[in-house]
C-alpha positions as CSV (number, residue, x, y, z in Angstrom):
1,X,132.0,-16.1,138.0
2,X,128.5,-13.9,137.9
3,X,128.8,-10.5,136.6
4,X,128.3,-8.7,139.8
5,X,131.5,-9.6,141.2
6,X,134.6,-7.3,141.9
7,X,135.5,-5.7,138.2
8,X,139.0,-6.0,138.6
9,X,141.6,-8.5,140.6
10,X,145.1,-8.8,140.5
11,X,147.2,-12.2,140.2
12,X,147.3,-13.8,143.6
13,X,150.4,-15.5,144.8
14,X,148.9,-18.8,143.6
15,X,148.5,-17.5,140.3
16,X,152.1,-16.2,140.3
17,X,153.5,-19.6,141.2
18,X,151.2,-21.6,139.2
19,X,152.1,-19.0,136.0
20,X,156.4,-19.6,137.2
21,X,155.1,-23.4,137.2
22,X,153.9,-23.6,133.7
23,X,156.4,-21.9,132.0
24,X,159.7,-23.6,133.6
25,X,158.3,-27.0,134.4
26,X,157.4,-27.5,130.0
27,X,161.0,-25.9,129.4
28,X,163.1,-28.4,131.5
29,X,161.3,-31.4,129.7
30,X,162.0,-30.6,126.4
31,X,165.2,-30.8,127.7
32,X,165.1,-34.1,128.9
33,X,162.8,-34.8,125.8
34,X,165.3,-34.0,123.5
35,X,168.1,-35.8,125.7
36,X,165.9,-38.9,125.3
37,X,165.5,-38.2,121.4
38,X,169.4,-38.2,121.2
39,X,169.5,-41.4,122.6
40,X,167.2,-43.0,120.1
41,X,163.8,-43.0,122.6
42,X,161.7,-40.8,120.0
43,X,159.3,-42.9,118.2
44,X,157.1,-41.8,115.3
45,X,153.4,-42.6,117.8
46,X,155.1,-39.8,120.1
47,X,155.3,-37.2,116.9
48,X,152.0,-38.3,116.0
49,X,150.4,-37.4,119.1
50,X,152.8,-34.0,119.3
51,X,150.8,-33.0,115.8
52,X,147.4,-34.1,116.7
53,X,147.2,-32.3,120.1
54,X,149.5,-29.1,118.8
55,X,146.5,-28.6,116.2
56,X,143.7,-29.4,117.9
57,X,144.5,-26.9,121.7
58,X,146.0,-24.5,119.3
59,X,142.9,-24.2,116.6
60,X,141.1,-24.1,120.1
61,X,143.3,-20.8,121.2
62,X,143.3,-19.5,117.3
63,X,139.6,-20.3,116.5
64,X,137.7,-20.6,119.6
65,X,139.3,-18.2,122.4
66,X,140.6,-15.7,119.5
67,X,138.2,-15.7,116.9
68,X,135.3,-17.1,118.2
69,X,135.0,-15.7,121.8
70,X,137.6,-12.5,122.0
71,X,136.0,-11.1,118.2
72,X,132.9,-12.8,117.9
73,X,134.2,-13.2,114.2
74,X,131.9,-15.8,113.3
75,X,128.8,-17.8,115.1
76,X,128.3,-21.4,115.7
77,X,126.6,-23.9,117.9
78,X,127.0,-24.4,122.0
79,X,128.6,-27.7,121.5
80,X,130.9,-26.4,119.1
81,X,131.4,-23.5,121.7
82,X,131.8,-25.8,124.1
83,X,134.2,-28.4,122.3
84,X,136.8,-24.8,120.8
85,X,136.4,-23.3,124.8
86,X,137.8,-27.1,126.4
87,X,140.7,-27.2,123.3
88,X,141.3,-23.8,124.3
89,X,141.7,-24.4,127.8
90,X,143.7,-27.5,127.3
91,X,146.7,-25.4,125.9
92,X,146.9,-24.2,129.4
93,X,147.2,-20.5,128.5
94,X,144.9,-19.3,131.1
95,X,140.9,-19.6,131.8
96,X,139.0,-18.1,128.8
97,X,137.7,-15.1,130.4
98,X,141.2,-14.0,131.8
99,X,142.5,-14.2,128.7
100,X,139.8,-12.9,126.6
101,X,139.3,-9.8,128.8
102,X,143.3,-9.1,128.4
103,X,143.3,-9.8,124.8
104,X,140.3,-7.2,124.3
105,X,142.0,-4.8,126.7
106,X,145.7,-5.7,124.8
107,X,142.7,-3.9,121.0
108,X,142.3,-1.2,123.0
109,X,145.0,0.3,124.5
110,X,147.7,-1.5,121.8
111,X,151.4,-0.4,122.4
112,X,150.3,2.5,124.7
113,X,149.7,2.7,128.7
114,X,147.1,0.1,129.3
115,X,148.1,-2.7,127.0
116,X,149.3,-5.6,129.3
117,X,152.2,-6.8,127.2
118,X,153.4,-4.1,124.7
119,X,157.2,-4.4,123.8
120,X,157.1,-0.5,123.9
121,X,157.3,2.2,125.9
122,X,160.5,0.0,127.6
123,X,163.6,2.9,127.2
124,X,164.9,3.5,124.4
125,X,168.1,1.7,122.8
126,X,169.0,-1.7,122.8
127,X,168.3,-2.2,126.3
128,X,165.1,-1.0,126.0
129,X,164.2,-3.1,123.3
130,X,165.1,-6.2,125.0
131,X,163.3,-5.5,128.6
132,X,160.7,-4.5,125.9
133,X,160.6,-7.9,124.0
134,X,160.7,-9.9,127.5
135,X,157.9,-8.7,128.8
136,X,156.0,-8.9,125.7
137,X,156.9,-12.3,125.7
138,X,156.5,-14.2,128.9
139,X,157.6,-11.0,131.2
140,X,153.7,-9.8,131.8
141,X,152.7,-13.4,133.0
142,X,155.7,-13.9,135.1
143,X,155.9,-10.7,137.7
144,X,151.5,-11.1,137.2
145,X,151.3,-8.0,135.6
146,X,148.1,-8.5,133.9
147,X,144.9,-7.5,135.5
148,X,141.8,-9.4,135.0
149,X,139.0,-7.0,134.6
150,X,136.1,-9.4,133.5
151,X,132.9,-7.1,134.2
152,X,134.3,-4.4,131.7
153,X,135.8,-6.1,128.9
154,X,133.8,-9.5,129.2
155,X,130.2,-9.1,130.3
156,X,129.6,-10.8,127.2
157,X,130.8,-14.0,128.2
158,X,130.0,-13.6,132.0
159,X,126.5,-14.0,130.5
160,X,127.3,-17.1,128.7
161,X,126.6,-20.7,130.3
162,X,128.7,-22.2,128.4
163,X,131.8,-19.7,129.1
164,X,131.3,-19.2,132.8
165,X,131.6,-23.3,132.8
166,X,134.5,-23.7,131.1
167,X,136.2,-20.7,133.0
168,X,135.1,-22.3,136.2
169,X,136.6,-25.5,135.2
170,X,139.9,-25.0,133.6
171,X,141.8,-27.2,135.4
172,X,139.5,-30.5,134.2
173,X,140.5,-29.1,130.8
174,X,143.9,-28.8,131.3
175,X,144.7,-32.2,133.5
176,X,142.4,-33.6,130.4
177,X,144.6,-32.2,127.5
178,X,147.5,-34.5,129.5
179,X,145.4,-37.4,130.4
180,X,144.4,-37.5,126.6
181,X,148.3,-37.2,125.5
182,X,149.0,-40.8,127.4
183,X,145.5,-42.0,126.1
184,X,146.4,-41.7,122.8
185,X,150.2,-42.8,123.3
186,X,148.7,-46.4,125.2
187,X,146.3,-46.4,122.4
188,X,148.7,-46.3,119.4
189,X,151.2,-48.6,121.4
190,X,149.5,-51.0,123.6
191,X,152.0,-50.3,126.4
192,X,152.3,-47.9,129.1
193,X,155.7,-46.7,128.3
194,X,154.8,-45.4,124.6
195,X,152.0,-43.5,127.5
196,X,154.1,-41.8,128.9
197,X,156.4,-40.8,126.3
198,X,154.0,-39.3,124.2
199,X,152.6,-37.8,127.4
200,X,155.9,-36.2,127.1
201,X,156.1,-35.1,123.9
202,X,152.3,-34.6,123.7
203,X,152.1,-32.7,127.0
204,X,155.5,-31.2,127.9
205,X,156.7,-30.6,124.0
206,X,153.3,-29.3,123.0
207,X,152.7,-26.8,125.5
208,X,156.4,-25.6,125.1
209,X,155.8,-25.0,121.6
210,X,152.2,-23.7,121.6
211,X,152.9,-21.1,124.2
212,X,156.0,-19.6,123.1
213,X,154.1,-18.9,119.2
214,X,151.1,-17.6,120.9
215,X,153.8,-15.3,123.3
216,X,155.8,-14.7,120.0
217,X,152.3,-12.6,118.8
218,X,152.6,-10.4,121.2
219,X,156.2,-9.9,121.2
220,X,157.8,-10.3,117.6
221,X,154.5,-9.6,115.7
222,X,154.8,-6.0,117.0
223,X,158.6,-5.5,116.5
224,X,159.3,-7.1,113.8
225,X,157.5,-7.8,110.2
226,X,155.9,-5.7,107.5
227,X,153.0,-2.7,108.0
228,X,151.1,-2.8,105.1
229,X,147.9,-1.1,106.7
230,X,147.8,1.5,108.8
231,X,146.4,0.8,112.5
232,X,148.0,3.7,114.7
233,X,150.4,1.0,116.8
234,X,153.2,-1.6,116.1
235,X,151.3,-5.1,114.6
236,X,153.2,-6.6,112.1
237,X,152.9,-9.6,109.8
238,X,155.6,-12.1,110.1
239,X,155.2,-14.5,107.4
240,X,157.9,-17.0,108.9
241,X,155.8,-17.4,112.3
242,X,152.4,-18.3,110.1
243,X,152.2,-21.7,109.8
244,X,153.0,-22.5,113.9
245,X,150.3,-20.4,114.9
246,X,147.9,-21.7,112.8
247,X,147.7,-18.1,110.9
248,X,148.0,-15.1,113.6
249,X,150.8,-14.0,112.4
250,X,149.1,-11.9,109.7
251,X,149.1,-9.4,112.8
252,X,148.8,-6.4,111.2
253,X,146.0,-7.4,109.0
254,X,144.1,-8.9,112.4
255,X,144.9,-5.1,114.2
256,X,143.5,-3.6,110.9
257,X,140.1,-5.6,111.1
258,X,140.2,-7.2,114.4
259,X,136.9,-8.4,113.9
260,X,137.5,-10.1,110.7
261,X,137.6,-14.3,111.2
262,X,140.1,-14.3,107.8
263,X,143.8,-12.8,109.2
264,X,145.8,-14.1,106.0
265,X,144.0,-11.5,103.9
266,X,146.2,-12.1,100.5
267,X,145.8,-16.0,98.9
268,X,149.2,-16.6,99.7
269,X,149.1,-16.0,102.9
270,X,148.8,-19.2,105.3
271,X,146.0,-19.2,107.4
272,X,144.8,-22.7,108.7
273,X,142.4,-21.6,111.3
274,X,140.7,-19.7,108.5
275,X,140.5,-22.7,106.6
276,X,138.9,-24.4,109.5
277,X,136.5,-21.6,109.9
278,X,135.5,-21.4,106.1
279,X,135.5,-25.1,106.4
280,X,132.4,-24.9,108.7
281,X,130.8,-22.3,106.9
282,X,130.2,-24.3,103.6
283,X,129.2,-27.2,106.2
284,X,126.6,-25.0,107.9
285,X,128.5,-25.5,111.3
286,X,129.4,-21.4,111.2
287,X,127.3,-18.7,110.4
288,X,127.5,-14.8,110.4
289,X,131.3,-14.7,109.4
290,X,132.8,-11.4,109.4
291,X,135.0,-10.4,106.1
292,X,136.5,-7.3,104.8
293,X,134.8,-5.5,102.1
294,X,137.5,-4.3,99.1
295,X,136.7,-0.6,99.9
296,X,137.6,-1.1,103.3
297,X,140.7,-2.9,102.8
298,X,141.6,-0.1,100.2
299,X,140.9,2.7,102.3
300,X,143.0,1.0,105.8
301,X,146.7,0.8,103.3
302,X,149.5,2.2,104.7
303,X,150.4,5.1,102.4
């Protein structure tokens, strides 16, 4: 995608379908997954490979498409660009330009006209406040409400080799994040059966679960939590919901200093892609890490 292409395109019909696709088609095999659980088909190689590729496409969606590429919060090498960018892409969320530029369009216009998938602004009542939630949550992907607008919110990364590459080539990545589900499954059972089941688990179950924290961020993290700085819209932390998104929960902190690569700002707050992130600082794999100066995180309290 070069930078001199049309600023702004809507969803097209394949998009739509392919979007409808992704969402249902992960839904009706953990139902079948959890059917063959019942009947004693889960194995402990199949949970295994749920944890390993849960961590590894969701730190690429926390660290690298978040963190990395969306905030610039920290710098690193192109083949550790490259490697968060293809983990990124594997949790089949969307190419990483799409959904950078509607994450850095989501900063800017946050719970106000604009943002692509506010729960507010819905009607008031209870009514409201579901249509408001279901949007939020998978409503904006599924009617294509989101408009890509790549040359004003993402010239950055339209510059960038390495992100116009993986962008261009998201469905390797994705087919790849399955392939590597049934790799690991043959690997850790000999057989292709234990393949396929933990292509199941690792494939169907993981993308089930990684989607619907990531969607719960833009849903529940600005509805319900706690405020404790003020940042002019609705992010909210919601302890509960830190540990399976790998630390984005700490909402409010993140809309307080967005560009920040630390989101659980307190010691008790869990935050394992900051862990990952200071992890490759002390190991010289990170540099330029954004933090919070005290003064700053005195002067953004709620009051």
């Amino acid at each position: 995608m070069a930078p001199t292409q049309v600023e702004a395109r809507l969803p097209g019909r394949f998009d739509r379908v392919a979007n409808v696709l992704v969402m249902t088609v992960p839904l009706l095999l953990v139902g079948f997954a959890a059917w063959r659980a019942w009947g004693g088909a889960l194995h402990w190689t199949d949970l295994v490979v749920l944890a390993l590729l849960y961590t590894a496409s969701g730190l690429g969606v926390t660290v690298g498409f978040h963190r990395l590429f969306t905030h610039r919060s920290f710098k690193t090498g192109k083949v550790l660009r490259f490697v968060f960018a293809v983990l990124g892409s594997m949790a089949i969320e969307g190419p990483l330009i799409e959904w950078v530029t509607n994450h850095r369009k989501h900063h800017q216009f946050s719970d106000a006209s604009g943002d692509p998938h506010s729960p507010h602004e819905h009607g008031p009542g209870l009514r409201g406040a579901v249509e408001g939630l279901t949007h939020a949550h998978l409503g904006w992907i599924l009617v294509g409400d989101a408009v890509c607008e790549p040359a004003r919110y993402s010239k950055d990364l339209l510059a960038d080799p390495i992100a116009r590459f993986v962008d261009r080539t998201f469905l390797v990545w994705a087919l790849a994040g399955l392939a590597l589900a049934f790799a690991l499954g043959f690997g850790l059972t000999g057989t292709v059966a234990g393949g396929l089941t933990a292509l199941l688990w690792g494939g169907a179950v993981r993308l089930f679960l990684l989607h619907h924290a990531t969607f719960s961020i833009n849903s529940l993290c600005h509805y319900f939590g706690r405020q404790p700085f003020a940042t002019g819209d609705e992010s909210r932390n919601l302890a509960w919901l830190a540990v399976p998104t790998l630390g984005e929960a700490w909402h409010n902190n993140h809309h307080a200093f967005p560009t920040s690569a630390r989101h659980g700002e307190r010691r008790w707050q869990v935050d394992p892609s900051w862990w990952v992130i200071s992890l490759m600082a002390k190991t010289g794999l990170a540099w330029d890490v954004v933090g919070v100066a005290p003064s700053r995180r005195v002067a953004k309290l709620a009051s």
